[in-house]
C-alpha positions in Angstrom: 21.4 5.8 30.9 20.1 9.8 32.0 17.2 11.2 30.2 19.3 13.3 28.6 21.0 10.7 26.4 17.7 9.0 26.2 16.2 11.8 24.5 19.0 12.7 21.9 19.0 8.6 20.8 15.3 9.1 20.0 15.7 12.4 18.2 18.9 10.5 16.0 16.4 7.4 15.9 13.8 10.0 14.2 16.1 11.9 12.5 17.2 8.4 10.8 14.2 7.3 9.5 12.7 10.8 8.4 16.1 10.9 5.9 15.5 7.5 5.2 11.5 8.1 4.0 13.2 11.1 2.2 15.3 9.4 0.2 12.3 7.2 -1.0 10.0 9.7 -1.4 9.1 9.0 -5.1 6.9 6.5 -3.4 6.3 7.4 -0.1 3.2 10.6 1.1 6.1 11.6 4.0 7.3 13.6 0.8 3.8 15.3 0.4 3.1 19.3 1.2 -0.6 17.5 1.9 0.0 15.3 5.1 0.0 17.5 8.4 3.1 18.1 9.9 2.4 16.5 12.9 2.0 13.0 11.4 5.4 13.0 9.1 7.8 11.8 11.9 5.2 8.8 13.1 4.3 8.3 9.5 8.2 8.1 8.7 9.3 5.9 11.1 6.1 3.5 9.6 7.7 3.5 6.5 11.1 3.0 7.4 10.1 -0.1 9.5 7.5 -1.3 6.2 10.2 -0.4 3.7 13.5 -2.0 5.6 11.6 -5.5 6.0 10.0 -5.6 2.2 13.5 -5.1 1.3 14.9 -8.0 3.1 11.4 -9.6 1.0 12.6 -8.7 -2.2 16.1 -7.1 -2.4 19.5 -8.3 -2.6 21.3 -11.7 -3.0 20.0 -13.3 0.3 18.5 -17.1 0.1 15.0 -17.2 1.7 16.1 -18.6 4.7 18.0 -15.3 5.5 15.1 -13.4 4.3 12.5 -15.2 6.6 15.4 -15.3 9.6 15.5 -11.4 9.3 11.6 -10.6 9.0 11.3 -13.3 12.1 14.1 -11.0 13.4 11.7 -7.9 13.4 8.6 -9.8 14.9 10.4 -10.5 17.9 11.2 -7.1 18.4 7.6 -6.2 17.9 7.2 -8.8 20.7 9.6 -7.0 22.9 7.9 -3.3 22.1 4.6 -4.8 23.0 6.1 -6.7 26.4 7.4 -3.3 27.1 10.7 -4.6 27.5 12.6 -3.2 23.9 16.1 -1.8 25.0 18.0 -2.8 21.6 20.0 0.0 19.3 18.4 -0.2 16.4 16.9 3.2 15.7 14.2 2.0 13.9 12.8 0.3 16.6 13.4 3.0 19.2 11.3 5.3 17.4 8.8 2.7 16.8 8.5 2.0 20.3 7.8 5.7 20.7 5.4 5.9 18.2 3.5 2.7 19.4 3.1 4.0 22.8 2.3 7.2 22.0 -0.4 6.6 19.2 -1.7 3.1 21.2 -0.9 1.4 17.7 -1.8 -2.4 17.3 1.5 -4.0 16.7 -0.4 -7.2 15.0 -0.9 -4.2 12.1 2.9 -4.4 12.2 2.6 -8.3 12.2 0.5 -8.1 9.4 2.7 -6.3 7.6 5.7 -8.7 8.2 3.2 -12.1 7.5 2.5 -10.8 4.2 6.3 -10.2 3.4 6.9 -13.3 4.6 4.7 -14.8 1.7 6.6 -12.9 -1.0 9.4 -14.8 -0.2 7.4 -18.5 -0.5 4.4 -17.6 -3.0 4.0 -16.2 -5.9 0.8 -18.2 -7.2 -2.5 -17.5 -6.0 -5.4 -20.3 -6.1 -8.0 -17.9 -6.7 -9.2 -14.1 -5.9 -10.3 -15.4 -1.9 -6.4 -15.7 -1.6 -5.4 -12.4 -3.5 -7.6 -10.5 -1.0 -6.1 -12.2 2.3 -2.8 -10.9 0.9 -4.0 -8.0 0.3 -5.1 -7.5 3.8 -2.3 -7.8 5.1 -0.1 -6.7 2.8 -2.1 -3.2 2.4 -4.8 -2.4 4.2 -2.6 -2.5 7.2 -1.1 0.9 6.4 -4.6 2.4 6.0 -5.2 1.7 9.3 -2.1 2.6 10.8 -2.9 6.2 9.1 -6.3 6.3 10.9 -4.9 5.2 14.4 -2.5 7.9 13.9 -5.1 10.9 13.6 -7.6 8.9 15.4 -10.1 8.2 13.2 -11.1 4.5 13.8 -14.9 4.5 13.5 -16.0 0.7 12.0 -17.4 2.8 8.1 -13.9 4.4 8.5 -11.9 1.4 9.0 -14.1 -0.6 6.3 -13.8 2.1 3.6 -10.3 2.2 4.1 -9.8 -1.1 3.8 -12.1 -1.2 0.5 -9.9 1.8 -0.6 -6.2 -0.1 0.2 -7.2 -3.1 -1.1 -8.2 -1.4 -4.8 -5.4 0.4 -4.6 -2.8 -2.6 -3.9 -5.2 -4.5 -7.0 -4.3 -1.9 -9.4 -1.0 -1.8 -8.6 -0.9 -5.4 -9.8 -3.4 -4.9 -12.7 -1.2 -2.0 -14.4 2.3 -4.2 -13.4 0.9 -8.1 -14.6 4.2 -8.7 -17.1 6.7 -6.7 -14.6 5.5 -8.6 -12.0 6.1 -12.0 -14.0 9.5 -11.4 -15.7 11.3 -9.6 -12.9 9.8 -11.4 -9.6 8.0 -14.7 -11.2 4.4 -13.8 -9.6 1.4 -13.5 -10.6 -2.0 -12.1 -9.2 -4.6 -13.1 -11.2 -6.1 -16.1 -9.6 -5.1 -19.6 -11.6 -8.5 -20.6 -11.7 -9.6 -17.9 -13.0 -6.7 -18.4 -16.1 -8.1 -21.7 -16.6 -11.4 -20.8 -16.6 -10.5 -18.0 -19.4 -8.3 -20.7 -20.8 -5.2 -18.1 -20.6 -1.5 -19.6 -20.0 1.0 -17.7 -18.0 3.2 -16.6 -21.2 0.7 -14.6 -22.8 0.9 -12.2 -19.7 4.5 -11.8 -20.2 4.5 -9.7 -23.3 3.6 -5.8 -22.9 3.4 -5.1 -26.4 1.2 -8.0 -26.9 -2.0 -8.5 -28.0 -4.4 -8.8 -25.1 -7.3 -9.0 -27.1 -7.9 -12.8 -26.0 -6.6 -11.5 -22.5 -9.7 -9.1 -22.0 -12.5 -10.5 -20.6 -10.2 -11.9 -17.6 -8.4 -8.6 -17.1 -12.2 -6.6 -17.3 -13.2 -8.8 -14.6 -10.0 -8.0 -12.3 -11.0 -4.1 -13.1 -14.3 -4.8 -12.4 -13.7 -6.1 -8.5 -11.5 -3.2 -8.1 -14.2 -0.4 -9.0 -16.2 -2.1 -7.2 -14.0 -1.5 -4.2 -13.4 1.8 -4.5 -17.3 2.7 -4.7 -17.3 0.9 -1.5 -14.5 3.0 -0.1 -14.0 6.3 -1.6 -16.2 8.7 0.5 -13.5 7.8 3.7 -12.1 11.0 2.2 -15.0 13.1 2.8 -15.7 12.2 6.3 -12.1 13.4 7.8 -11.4 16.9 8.4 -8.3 19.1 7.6 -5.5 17.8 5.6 -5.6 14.1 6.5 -8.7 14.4 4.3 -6.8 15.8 1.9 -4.3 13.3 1.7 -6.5 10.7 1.8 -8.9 12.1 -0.9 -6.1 12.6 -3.5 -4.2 9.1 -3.0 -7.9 7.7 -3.3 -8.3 10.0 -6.4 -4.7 9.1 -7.8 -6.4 5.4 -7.9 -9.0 6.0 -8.9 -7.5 7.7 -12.1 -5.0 5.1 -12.4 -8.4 2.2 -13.0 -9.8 4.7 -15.2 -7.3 4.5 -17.3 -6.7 1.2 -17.3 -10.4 0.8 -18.1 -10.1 2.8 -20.6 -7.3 1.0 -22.8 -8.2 -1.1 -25.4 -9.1 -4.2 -25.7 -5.6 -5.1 -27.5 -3.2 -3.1 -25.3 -4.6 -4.2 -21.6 -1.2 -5.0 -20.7 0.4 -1.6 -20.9 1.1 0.5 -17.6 -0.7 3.6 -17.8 1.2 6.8 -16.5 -0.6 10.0 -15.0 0.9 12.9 -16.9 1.4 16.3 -15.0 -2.2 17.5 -16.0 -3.7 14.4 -14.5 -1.5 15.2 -10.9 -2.2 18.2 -11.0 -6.6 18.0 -11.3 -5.8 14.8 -8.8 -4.7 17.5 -6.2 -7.1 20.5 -7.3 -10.5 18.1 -6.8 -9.2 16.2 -3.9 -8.6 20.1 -2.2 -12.7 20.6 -2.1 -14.9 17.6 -0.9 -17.8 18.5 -3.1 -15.1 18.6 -6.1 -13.8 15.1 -5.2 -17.2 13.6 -4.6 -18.0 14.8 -8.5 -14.8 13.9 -10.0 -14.9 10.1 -8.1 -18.2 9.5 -9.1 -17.8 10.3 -13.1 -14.7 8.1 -13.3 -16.1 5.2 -11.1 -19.1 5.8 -13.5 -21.7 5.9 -10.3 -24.9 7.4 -11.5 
């Protein structure tokens, strides 16, 4: 094979996952004006590989031995891009190897990735919140690192706040989604030990219309850990330069918004999903734009004196 076609398959192998990330981009930052140009092709081809494999997690008809067979499927070719010795045609994969090489990426962030898929398919119970945060950590804070590696940033306090800062925001995912994550997947994230201790049964998290009132002093305490988390992580923002800051300071902002609300609910209506409205986006983006602004706006809605 010349260099000639070797170049054009990586360009299609970029081109693929860039459309790909595109056609996702209600839930991917690939899509935001915020991310610096240079990074949206690396990012993209992040996504495509983390998106493809928590599909074959979640989506679909297959049995979980197909499920597991495939995600085993894409840690051997992690094997292969890390031997050096990757020569298949999946375009994934080719720009992957790219971006590996060319950023020095740890693949075992990749690995992480996969291992935490790999549980959605056998778990959906967690003994207690020691076990929700090993998921986490490998089913989240992965990407904030892979972001860091990418713009080189990957001082210790950077790579701990970002951690902090993933993990909250993978919590309140699950805090603001507790009966869509029951009735439509079967799993739960509040710790079972924690429900007996409150003396809470799994169908009284099933109902969002329901009273929560009885529900409230567990779901606090899950709100709780995550603010704490985010005081812990939130001024990562501040200490990067240009518009990766950005970025960074307004998903960490978004989050943060997102707990504030759900803070904020009443006691009887925990179990509701709050939704940012267009006002809410928009300050999200105009604080997160100024680090002094951000700073201000963090610290009123974390409630840090």
């Amino acid at each position: 094979m010349n260099q000639m076609t070797i170049s054009t398959n990586l360009e299609q192998a970029y081109q693929f996952c860039q459309d790909l990330a595109k056609s996702h981009y209600e839930n991917f930052p690939v899509a935001s004006i915020l991310l610096p140009k240079r990074l949206r092709r690396p990012i993209s081809v992040i996504y495509a590989f983390a998106r493809t494999a928590d599909d074959y997690a979640d989506e679909g008809e297959l049995t979980s031995q197909q499920r597991i067979e495939l995600l085993d499927n894409y840690s051997q070719l992690l094997v292969q891009i890390k031997s050096g010795y990757y020569r298949g045609n999946n375009p994934i994969f080719i720009a992957l190897n790219d971006v590996i090489r060319h950023y020095s990426l740890p693949t075992q962030l990749l690995e992480d990735l996969l291992s935490a898929f790999r549980q959605d398919v056998s778990k959906s119970r967690y003994q207690n919140f020691d076990e929700v945060i090993d998921y986490c950590s490998r089913s989240a804070n992965p990407v904030g690192r892979l972001l860091l590696y990418l713009d080189e940033n990957t001082a210790d306090q950077q790579i701990k706040q970002s951690d902090a800062i993933c993990t909250a925001l993978q919590l309140i995912n699950f805090y603001q989604d507790i009966s869509q994550d029951i009735n439509e997947s079967d799993r739960i994230y509040i710790p079972t030990d924690e429900l007996a201790q409150y003396k809470i049964r799994e169908d009284q998290l099933t109902d969002v219309n329901s009273d929560s009132t009885l529900l409230s002093p567990l779901l606090r305490l899950q709100h709780q850990r995550a603010r704490q988390l985010m005081i812990d992580g939130y001024q990562l923002g501040s200490s990067l330069k240009g518009r990766i800051g950005w970025e960074i300071r307004a998903m960490t902002l978004a989050g943060i918004t997102t707990l504030d609300e759900l803070m904020s609910l009443n006691d009887s209506t925990l179990l509701k999903r709050p939704r940012l409205s267009k006002l809410q986006l928009l300050s999200v983006m105009f604080n997160s734009a100024c680090k002094i602004s951000y700073e201000k706006k963090a610290k009123q809605l974390l409630r840090i004196d």
